[in-house]
Structure formats: C-alpha cells, structure tokens
C-alpha positions as CSV (number, residue, x, y, z in Angstrom):
1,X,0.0,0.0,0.0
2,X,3.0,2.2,0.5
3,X,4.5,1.8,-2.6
4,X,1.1,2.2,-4.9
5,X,1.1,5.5,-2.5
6,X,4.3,7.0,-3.3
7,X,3.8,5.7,-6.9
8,X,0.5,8.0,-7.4
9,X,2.5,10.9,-5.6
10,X,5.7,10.6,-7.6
11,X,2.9,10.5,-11.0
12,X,1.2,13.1,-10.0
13,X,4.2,15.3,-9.4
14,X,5.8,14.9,-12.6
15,X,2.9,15.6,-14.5
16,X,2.2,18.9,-11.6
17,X,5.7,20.0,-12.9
18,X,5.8,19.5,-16.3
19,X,2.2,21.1,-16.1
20,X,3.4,24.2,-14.5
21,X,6.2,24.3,-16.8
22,X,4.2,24.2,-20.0
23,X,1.6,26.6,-18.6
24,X,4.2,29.8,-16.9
25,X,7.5,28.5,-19.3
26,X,8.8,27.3,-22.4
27,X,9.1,24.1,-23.8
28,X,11.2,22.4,-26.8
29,X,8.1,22.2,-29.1
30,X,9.6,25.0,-31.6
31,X,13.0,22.3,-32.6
32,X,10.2,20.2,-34.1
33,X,8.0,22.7,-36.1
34,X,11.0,24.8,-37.0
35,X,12.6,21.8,-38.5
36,X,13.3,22.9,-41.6
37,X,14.6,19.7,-43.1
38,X,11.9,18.1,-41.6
39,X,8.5,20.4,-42.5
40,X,9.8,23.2,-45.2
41,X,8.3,20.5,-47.7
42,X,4.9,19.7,-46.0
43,X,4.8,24.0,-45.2
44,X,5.9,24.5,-48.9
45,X,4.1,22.2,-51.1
46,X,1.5,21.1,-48.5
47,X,0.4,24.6,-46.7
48,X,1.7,27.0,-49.6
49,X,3.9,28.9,-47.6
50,X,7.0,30.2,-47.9
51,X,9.5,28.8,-45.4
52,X,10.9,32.2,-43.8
53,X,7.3,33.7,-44.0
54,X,6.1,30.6,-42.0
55,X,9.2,30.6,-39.7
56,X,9.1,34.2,-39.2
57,X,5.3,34.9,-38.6
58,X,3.8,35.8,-35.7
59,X,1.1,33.3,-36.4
60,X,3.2,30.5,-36.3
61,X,4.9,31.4,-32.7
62,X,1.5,32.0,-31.3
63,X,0.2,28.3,-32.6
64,X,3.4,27.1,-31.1
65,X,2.5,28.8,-27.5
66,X,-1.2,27.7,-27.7
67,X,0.1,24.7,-28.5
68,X,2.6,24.6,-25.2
69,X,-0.1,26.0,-23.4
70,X,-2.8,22.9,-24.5
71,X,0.0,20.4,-23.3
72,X,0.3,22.2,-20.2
73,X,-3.8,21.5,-19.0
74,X,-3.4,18.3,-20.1
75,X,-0.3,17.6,-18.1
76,X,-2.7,19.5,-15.5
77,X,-5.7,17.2,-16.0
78,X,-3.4,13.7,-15.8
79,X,-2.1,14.8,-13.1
80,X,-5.5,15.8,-11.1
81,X,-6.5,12.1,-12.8
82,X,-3.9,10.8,-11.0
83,X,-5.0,11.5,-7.8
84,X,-8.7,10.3,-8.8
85,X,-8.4,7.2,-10.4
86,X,-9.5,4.3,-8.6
87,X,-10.6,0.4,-9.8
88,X,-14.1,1.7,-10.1
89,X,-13.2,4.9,-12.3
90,X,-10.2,3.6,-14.3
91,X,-11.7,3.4,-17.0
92,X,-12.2,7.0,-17.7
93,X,-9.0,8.0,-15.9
94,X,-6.6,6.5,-17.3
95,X,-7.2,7.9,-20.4
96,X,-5.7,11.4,-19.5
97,X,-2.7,9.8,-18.1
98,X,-2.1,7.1,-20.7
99,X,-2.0,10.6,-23.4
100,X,0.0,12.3,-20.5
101,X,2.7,9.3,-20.9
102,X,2.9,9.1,-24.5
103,X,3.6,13.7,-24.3
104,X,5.8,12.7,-21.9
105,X,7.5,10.4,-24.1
106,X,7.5,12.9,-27.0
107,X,8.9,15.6,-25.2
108,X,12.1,13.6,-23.8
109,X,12.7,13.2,-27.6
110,X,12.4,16.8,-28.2
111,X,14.8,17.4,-25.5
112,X,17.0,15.1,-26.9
113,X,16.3,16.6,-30.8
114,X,17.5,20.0,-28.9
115,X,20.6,18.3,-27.5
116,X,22.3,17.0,-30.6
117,X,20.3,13.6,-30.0
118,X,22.3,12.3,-27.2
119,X,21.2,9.4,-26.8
120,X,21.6,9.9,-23.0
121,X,19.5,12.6,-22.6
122,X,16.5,10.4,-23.7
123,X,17.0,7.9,-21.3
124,X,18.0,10.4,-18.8
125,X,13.9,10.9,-18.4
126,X,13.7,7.5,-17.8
127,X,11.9,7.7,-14.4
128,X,9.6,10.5,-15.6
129,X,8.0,9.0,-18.6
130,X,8.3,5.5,-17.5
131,X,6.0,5.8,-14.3
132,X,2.9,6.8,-15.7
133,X,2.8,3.6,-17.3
134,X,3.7,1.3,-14.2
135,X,0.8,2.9,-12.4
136,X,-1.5,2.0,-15.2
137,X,-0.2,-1.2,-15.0
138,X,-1.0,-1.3,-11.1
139,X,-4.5,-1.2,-11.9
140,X,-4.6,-4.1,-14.2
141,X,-6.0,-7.8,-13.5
142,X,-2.6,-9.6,-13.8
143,X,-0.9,-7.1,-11.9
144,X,2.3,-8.1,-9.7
145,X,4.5,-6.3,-7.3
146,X,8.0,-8.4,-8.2
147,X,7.5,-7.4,-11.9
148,X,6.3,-4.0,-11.1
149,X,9.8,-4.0,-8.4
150,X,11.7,-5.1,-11.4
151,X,10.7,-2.7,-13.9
152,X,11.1,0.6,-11.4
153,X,14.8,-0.9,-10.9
154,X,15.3,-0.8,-14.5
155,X,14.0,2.7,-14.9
156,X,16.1,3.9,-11.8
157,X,19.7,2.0,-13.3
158,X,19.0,3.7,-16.7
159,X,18.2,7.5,-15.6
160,X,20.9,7.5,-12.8
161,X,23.3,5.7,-16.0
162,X,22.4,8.3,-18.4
163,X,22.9,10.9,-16.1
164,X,26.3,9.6,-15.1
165,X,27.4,9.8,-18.5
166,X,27.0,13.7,-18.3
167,X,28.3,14.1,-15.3
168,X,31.5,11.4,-15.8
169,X,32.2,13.6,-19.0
170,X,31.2,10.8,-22.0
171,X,29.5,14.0,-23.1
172,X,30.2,17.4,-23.0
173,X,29.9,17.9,-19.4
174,X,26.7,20.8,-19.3
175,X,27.4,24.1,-18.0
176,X,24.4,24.4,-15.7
177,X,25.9,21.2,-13.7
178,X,28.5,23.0,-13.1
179,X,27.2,25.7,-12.1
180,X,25.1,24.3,-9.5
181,X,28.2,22.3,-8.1
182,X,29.7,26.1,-8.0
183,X,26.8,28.1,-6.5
184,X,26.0,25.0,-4.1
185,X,29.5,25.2,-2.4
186,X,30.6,28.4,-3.5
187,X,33.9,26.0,-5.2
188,X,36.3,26.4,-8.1
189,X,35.1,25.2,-11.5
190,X,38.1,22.5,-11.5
191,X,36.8,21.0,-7.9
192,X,33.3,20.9,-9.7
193,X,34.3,19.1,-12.3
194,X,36.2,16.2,-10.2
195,X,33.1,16.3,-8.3
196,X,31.0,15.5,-11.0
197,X,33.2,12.9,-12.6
198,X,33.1,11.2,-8.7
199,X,29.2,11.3,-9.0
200,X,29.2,10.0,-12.4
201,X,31.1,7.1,-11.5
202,X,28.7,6.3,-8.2
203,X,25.7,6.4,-10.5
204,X,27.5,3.6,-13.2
205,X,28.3,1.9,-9.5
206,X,24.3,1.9,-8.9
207,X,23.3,0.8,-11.8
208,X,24.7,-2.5,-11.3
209,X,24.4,-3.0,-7.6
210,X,20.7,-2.4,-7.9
211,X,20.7,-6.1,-9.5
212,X,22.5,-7.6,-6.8
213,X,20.1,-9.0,-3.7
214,X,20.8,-8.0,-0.2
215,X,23.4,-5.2,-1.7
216,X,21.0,-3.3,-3.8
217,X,18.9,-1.7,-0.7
218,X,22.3,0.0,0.0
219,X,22.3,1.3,-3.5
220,X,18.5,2.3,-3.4
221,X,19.5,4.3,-0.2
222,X,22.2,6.2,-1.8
223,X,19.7,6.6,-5.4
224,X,16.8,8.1,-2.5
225,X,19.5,10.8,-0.8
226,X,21.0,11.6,-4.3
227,X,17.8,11.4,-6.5
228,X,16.2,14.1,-3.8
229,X,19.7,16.2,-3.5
230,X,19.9,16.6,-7.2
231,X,16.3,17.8,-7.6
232,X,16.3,20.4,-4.8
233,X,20.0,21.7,-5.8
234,X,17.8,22.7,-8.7
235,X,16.1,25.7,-6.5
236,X,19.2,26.1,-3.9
237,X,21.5,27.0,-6.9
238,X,19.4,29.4,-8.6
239,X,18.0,31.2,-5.5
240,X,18.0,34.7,-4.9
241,X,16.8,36.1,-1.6
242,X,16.8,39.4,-3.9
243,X,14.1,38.0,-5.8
244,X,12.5,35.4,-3.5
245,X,9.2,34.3,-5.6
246,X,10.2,35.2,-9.0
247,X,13.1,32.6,-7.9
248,X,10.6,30.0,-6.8
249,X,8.5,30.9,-9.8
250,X,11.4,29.8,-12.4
251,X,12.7,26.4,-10.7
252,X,10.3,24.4,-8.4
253,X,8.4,23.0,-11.4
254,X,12.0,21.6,-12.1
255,X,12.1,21.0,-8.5
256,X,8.8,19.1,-8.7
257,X,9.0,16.7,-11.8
258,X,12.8,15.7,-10.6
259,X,11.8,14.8,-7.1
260,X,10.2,11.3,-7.9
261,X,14.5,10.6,-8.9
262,X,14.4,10.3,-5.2
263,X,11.0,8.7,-4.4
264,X,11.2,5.9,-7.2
265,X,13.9,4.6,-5.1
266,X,12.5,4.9,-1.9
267,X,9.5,3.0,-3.0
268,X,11.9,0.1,-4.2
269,X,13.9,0.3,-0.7
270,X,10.1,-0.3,1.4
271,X,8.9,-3.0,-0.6
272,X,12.3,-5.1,-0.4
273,X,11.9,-4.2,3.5
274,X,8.6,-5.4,3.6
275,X,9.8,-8.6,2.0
276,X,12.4,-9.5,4.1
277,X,10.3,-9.0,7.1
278,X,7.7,-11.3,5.4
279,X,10.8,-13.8,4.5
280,X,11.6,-13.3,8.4
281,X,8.4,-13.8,9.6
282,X,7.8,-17.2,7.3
283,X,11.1,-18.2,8.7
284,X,10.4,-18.1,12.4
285,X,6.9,-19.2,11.9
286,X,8.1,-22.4,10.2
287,X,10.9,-22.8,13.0
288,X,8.4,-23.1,15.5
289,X,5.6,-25.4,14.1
290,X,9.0,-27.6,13.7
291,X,9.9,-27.2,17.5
C-alpha cells in the first residue's frame, strides 16, 4: 500500500511540474516545427507557404504557444486524474494519463532533438515518462508487485546511467551542472568538475548493484539521498533572496518533476523491506511449528 502511495504521488508530481512548466514557461516544441529539413516541404508544397514567411510569422509562434499551453492542461488534468483514479473509475481516468505518458514520451525526444540527439538525454527521463505507465499497470488484473519491483529498478539504473554519462564527462559535461556544483558550495570550477566525474562514476556503481540482492537496498538508499539532493539543488542554486518568488517561480516546477528521482527509489527500498520482514516472519513461523 505504501509503494502504490508513493507511486501515485511521484505520477502526480511529474505531470504537476511539467504542467506548470508548460503553462508559466517554455518548452522544446519549436526544434520540431522549425525543423526545416523536416517540415519546409509539407509547409511549402502542402500549406503553400514560404519557409521564412512561416518561420518568421507571428502566427506560427503564437500556434506554437497555444500549443505549449494545450499540453500544459493536459499535463494538468493527468495529473488531477492521478490522484482520482481508482478500480471503479479507471476506465475513464486512465485515459488522461495514458495521453500524459505518450507527451511525456515525445517531449524527452524533443529534448533530446534540442541536445544534438544524445542518446543519453533520452534515457535520462527515464523515471519521468516510464512511471505513468507502471501505475497504469497497477491497476490491471494480472498485476504483480516483483514485476512492477523489477521494472522501477530498471527505470532507476537507466536514468541514474544516463545521467552519469554527463556528469563522468562521456559527453560534454553541461554548463548548468557546473554551475550548480559552484553556486552550491561556492567552489572552483576545476573542484566541480572532479566532483561531477566522482558522481558520475557512483551512479555507473548503482546501476549495477541495484541487481544484486541484499546489496542493492544500500544502493537504493544512496539513489533516494542523491535522487532528492539533485532535484532540490535545482532551487538552492538558482535562488535569490533578492528575488525570492520570482526565484521559486522559475525552478520548483524543475524541482517538482525531478523529485520522484528520489521517491522511485525509496518505493523500491520499502517494498524489499517489507519482503524480508515477510521472509523473516515465514522463517520463524516455520521454525516453531517444527519445535
């Protein structure tokens, strides 16, 4: 009951953020539909249009912001779903969050389109686009706890992976880690960097001792401490006490969609507790009817 608890409130705060982004923000929509390689022939031969006419209209940004701005309510509406949807409603509910998913989905490859298609920066979004989908899966008929165990695991080795490979330097390490790694400890940019490259090398570390029994809920512990460091640094870099809500304004959304890095894990961690307790309990149980 605990995990299906923090699964619902780790859903419903990655669609909450990514709603409030969408809604108040930006979003990598315009590297698809100012692809010209892509769309100049549908928006020349299709629409009529000449390419800088339709890239330079005000028209076009405007459908591009509506457009933002229609992803934002339904991130909004998944997200008040979410906290809804029960066995008796499913049916209707999990519509919104299904469609929340697949934007989801979509807009990790936008953000990967707008990053020279790392292929890491896909996967990097593992957790947030993967857990809609688990809780769907809670509420089916064949539903089972191992399998759902086993797929959160997977999720959790591949985002803390892919972000390893930033941070260890396998790509261009990003300016904005560093300078939260500066801001946070008020460091040089050389001790940031060998900080990073020490971070990136625990996350390869937890990717593989997730998969090893009895050592992977020492992993999971480090994942729930670093998943929930990593999203709040987000706000304690960039905060001004100059500007205290316009501050809060631009980076708790980023705060808010990032935090289930921390709680994916922590679900993970009580259910293998609640096993070996069960295991435990099955043990001495068995030892007495023997005695």
């Amino acid at each position: 009951m605990k995990q299906t608890n923090l699964l619902k409130v780790s859903v419903f705060l990655i669609f909450l953020g990514r709603a409030w982004q969408h809604l108040f923000w930006d979003a990598p929509y315009r590297t698809f539909f100012w692809d010209e390689s892509f769309l100049k022939p549908v928006v020349e031969n299709w629409l009529g249009i000449n390419w800088t006419a339709y890239v330079t209209s005000p028209n076009t940004d405007n459908f591009i912001q509506v457009f933002i701005q229609c992803n934002g309510f339904l991130y909004l509406l998944a997200a008040i779903c979410t906290l809804l949807i029960t066995k008796f409603n499913k049916k209707l509910f999990r519509i919104p969050i299904f469609i929340g998913g697949i934007s989801l989905v979509i807009l990790s490859v936008l953000l990967t389109k707008e990053k020279f298609y790392h292929t890491a920066q896909f996967f990097e979004h593992s957790i947030q686009f993967g857990l809609p989908f688990v809780f769907l899966y809670t509420f089916r008929k064949n539903y089972k706890k191992s399998r759902m165990f086993f797929v959160l695991k997977v999720l959790i080795a591949v985002t803390f992976f892919s972000h390893g490979l930033y941070a260890f330097g396998a790509y261009p390490v990003p300016g904005k880690f560093v300078d939260m790694v500066i801001n946070i400890f008020g460091c040089t940019e050389s001790f940031a960097i060998t900080f990073l490259y020490i971070a990136g090398v625990l996350d390869f570390i937890l990717a593989v001792l997730l998969f090893i029994p009895k050592v992977d809920k020492y992993a999971l512990i480090y994942a729930v401490a670093w998943g929930l460091l990593t999203a709040l640094a987000r706000l304690v870099a960039n905060f001004y006490w100059e500007f205290p809500l316009q501050s809060l304004h631009q980076n708790v959304y980023q705060v808010i969609y990032r935090l289930p890095h921390g709680l994916t894990p922590l679900m993970v961690l009580t259910g293998i507790n609640l096993y070996w307790k069960k295991e435990s309990f099955i043990y001495r149980k068995r030892v007495l009817e023997t005695n």
